[in-house]
Structures are given as structure tokens and as C-alpha cells.
Backbone as CSV, one residue per row, in Angstrom:
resi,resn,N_x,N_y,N_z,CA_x,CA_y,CA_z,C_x,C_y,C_z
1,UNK,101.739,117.403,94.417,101.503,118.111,95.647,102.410,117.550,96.713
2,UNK,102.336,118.267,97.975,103.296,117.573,99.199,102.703,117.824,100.223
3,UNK,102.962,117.518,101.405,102.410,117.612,102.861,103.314,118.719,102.996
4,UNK,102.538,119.821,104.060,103.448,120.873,104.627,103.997,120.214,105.754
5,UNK,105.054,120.909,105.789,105.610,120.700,106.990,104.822,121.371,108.216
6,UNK,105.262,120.475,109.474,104.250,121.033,111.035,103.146,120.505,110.969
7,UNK,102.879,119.493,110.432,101.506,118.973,110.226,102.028,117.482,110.758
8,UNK,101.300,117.043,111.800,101.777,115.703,112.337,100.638,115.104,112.512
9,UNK,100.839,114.133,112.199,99.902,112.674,112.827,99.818,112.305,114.292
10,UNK,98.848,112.372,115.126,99.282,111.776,116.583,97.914,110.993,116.477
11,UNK,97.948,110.135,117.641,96.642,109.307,118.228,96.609,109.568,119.553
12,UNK,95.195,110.193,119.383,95.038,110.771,120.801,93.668,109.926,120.917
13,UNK,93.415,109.178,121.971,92.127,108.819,122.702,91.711,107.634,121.704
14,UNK,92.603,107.144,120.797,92.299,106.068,119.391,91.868,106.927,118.139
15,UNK,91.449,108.181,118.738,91.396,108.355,117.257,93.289,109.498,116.620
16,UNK,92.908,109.357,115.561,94.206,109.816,114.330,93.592,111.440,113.806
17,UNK,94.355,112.101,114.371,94.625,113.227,113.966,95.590,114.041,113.836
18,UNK,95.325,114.833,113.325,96.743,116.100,112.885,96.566,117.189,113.258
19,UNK,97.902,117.512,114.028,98.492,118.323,114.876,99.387,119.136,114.244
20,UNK,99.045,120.719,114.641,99.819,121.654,113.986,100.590,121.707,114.847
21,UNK,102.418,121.831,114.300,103.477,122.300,115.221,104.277,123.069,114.710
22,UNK,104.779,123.864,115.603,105.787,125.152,114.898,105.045,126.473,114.997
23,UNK,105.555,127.525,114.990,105.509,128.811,114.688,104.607,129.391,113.509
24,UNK,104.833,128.527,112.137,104.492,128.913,110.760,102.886,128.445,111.126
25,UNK,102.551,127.818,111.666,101.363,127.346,112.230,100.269,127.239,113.851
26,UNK,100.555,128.454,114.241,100.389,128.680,115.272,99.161,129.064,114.979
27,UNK,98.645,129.822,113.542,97.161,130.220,113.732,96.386,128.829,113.572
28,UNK,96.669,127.720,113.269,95.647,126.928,112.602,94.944,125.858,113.780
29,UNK,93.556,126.516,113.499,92.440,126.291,114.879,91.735,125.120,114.084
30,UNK,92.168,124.304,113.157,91.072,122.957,113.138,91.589,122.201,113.601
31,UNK,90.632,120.653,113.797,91.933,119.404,114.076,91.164,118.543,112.987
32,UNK,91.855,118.432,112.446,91.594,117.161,111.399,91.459,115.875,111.805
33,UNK,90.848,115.169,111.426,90.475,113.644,111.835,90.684,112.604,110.649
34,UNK,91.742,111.863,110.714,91.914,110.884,110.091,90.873,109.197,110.259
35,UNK,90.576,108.700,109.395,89.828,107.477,109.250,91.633,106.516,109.127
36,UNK,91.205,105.453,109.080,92.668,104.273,109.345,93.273,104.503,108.056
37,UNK,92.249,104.740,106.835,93.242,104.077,105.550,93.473,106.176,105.124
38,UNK,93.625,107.113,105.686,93.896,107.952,105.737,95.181,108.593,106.261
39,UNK,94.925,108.011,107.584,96.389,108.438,108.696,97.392,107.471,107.574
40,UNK,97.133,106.068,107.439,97.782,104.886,106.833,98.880,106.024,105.576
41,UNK,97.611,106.610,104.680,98.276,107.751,103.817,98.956,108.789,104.085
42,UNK,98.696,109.316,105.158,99.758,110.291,105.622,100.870,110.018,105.818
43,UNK,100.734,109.039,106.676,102.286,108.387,107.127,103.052,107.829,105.996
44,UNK,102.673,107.851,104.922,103.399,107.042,103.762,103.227,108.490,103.113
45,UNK,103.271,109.682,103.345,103.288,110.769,102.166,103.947,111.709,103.035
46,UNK,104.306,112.216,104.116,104.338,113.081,104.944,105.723,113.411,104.461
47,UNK,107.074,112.622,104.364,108.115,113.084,104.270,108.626,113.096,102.771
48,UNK,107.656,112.472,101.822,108.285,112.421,100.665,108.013,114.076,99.887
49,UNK,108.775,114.564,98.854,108.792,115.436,98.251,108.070,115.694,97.610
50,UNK,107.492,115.227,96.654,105.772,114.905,96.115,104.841,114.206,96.114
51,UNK,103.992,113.607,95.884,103.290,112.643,95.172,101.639,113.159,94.531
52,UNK,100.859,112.688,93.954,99.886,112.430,93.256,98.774,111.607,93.790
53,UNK,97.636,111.820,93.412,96.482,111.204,93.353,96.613,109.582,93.306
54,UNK,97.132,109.643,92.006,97.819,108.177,91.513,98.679,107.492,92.573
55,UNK,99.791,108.557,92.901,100.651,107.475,94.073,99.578,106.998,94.940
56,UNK,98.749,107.954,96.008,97.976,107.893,96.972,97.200,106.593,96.636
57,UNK,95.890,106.551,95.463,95.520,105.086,94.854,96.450,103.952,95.078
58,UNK,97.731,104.340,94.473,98.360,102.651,94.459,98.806,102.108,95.964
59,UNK,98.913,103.006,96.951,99.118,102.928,98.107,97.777,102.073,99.044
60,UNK,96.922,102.622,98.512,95.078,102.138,98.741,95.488,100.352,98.514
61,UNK,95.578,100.737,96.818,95.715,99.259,96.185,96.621,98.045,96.816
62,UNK,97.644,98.368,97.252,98.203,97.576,97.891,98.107,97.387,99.648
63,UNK,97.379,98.104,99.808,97.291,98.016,101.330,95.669,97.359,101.625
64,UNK,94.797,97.637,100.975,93.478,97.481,100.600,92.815,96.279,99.676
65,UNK,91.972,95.733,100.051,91.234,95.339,99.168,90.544,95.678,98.563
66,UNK,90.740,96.520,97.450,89.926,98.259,97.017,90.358,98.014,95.398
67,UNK,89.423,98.158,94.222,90.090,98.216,92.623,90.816,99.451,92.548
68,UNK,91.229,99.627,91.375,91.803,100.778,91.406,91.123,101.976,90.675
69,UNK,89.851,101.878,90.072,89.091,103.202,90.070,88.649,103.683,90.882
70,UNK,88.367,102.452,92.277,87.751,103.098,93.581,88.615,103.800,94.129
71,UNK,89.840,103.267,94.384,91.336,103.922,94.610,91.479,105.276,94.520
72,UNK,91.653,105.321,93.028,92.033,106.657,92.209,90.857,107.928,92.927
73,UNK,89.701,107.238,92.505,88.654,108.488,93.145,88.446,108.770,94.826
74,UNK,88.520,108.172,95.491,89.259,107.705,96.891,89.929,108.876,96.701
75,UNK,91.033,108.722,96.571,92.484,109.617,96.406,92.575,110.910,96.130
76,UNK,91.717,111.162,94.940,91.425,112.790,94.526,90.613,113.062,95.298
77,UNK,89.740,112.532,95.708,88.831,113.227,96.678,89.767,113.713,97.991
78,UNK,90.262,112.857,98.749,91.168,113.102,99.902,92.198,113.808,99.492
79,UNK,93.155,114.418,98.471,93.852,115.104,97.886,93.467,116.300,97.807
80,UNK,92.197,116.716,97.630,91.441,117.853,97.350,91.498,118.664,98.591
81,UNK,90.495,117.325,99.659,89.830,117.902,101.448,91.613,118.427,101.728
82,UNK,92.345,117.350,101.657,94.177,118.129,102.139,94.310,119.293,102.079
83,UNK,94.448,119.804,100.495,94.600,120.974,100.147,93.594,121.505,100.834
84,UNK,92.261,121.549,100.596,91.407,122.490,101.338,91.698,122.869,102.715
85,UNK,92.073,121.943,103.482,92.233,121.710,105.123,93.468,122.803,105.055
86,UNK,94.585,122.979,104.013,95.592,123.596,103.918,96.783,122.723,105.069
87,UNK,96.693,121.710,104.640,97.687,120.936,105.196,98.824,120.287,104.051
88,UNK,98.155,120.590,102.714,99.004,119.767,101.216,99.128,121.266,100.602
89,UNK,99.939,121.154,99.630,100.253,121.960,98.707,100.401,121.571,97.158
């Protein structure tokens, strides 16, 4: 999967959310709310061309004091809400 483009990270008021920008996204009326080890993931996925469940986990794993089944399921779960939110593809 990948992050769409126009989908930005800002911190507004301390908290981490995502901001639709551009034209292609002018209808999209939610604001998403990032938790720390979330935004943490965005910002490490936003410009790359793909990644996986798995990348997302090992990203956890090394940033975290987290195993890596907690990781992995962590990951698909938040991989899923993305897509749903229609911010991943």
C-alpha cells in the first residue's frame, strides 16, 4: 500500500493530525488524529512508494519497546483504519 498524496501531518494545539491539501481533496471533511507512535509512522511512510504491515511493525520495533507480534498486529490494524480513512491505498 502507499500514502496518498495531499495528506499531511501538521500539529496543531499538540495534537497530530492530517490535513487534506490540494484540489484532488477538497471534498474530504474528516480530520484524523494521530496518537505519537502513529504520526511517528506517517512521517516514516508518507513519501516512500510502498510499504506493508510488516515494514510499519519493524518501524514500531525499533522505535518502541513493543515485541514484534504486538507490532505486526499494531500495524494491520492501523493499515486497515488508513485505508478506511481513505488516506492509504
Amino acid at each position: 500500500m502507499k500514502a496518498k498524496k495531499g495528506f499531511n501531518l501538521r500539529t496543531v494545539c499538540g495534537e497530530n493530525i492530517i490535513v487534506a491539501e490540494g484540489k484532488e481533496n477538497i471534498d474530504f471533511s474528516n480530520i484524523i488524529s494521530m496518537n505519537e507512535s502513529s504520526a511517528y509512522l506517517w512521517k516514516n511512510i508518507q513519501e516512500k512508494e510502498s510499504f506493508t504491515a510488516e515494514d510499519l511493525a519493524k518501524l514500531l520495533t525499533e522505535e518502541y519497546d513493543v515485541d514484534e507480534d504486538t507490532a505486526l498486529a499494531d500495524a494491520e490494524t492501523l493499515a486497515a483504519q488508513w485505508v478506511q480513512a481513505g488516506i492509504c491505498e
